[in-house]
N, C-alpha and C positions, 0 to 999 in steps of 0.2 A: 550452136551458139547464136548463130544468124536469129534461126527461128526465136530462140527467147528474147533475143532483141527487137524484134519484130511484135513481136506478142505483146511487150512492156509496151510499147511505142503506141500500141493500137489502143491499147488498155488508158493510157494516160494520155490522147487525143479528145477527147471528149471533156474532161478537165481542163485542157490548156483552152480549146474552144467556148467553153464553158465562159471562163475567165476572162477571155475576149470581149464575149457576144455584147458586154454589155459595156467597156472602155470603149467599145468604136464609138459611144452616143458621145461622149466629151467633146469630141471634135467635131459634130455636124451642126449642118448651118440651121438647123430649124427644132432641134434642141437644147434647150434650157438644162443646167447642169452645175452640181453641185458635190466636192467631194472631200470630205474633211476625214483628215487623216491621225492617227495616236499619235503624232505629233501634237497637232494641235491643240488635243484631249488634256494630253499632259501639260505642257502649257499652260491650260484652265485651271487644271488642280492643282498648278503650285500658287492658284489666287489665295493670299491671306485673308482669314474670312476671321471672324472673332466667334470662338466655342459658344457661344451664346444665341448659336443658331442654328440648332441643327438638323432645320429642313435642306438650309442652303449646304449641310456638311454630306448630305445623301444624295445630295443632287452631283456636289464634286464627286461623290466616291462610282454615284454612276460610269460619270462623262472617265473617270480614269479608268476602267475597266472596259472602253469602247476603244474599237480598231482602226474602224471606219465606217464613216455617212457617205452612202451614193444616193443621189437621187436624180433622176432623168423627165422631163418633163417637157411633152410635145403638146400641138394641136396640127400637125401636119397629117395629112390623111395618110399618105405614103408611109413615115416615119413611125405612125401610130399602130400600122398592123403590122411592122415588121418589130415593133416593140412586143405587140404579142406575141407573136411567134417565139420571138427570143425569148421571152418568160415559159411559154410553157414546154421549149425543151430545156431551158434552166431547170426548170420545175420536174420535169420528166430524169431527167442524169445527176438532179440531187436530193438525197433523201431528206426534203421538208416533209412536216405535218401541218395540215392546214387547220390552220386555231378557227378561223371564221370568216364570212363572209355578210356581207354590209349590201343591200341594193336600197338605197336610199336617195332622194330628190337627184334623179336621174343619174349617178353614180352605182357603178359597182366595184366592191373594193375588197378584196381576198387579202387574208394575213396569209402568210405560213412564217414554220418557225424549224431549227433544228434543237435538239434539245439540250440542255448547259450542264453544267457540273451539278448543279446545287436545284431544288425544286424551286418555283418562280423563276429560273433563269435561264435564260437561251443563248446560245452561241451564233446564232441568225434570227435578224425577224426581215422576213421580206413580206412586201407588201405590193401589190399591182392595181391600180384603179384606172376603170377605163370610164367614161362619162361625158358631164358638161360641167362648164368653170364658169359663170360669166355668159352665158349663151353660146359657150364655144365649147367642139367635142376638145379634150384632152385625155391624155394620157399619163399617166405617173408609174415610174417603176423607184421602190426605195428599197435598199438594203440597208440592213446595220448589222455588225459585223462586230463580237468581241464578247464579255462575258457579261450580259445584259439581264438586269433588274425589270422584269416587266414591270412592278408596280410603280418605278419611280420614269419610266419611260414615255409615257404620256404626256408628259411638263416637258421633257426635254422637246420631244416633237413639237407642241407646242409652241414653243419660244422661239424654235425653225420654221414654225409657220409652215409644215408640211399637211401638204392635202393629206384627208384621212386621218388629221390627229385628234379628235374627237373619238372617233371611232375606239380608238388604240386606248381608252380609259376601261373598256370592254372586256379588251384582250388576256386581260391579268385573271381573270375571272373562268375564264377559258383554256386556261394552260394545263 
């Protein structure tokens, strides 16, 4: 009984680590951090919108079908390669498919995705850029998390002003 306890424990360390690696950035001092949660979402979409719109009615029906936005954001040297590191055994212990990659005006920027119920739809689109912002190296690590519409995903990034959301009109095309 031991050993099967053992065995579970070994097997679902790499998850709980997983699910870590990337909460410790919320609280350091030289990352920028952002994390919006289906709280939130839902709260958005009980906005009364008048049926006579229904770009703004696909965009709610998005943001309600969303779990959670992380988004991490260094230019600390230190903080910058231990963000890579952490994406790519992120990347390594779960099963994304990487939709594309972007090396453009000094930025490199990798989607991956895990894949959704429905075709166009993904259950993760993580994203990682490593670059310059400004003349300055930074870094971006973005998850999104829940039952996501790539083609109406791009506007939402957008309007978050998240690095790399230009790119993300690409994506959908890609899947």
């Amino acid at each position: 009984m031991r050993k099967i306890a053992l065995i579970v424990i070994i097997g679902l360390l790499p998850i709980i680590t997983q699910a870590q690696s990337f909460a410790k950035y919320e609280n350091m001092k030289d990352v920028d951090a952002m994390v919006m949660t289906s709280k939130m979402f839902k709260m958005l979409a009980k906005v009364d919108l008048s049926d006579d719109n229904p770009e703004a009615r696909e965009y709610l029906k998005l943001i309600e079908n969303l779990d959670e936005i992380k988004m991490f954001t260094s230019t600390t040297a230190s903080v910058r390669s231990e963000m890579q590191k952490d994406v790519e055994s992120y990347l390594n212990a779960n099963n994304l498919d990487q939709l594309m990659r972007v090396k453009e005006d000094g930025k490199n920027i990798r989607f991956y995705s895990k894949s959704g119920k429905r075709d166009n739809y993904v259950s993760e689109l993580f994203m990682f850029m490593e670059g310059e912002k400004e003349g300055e190296p930074i870094s971006v690590i973005l998850s999104i998390t829940g039952e996501i519409d790539l083609s109406q995903l791009s506007r939402l990034t957008s309007d978050l002003k998240i690095p790399g959301a230009e790119e993300l009109k690409n994506v959908e095309n890609k899947s």
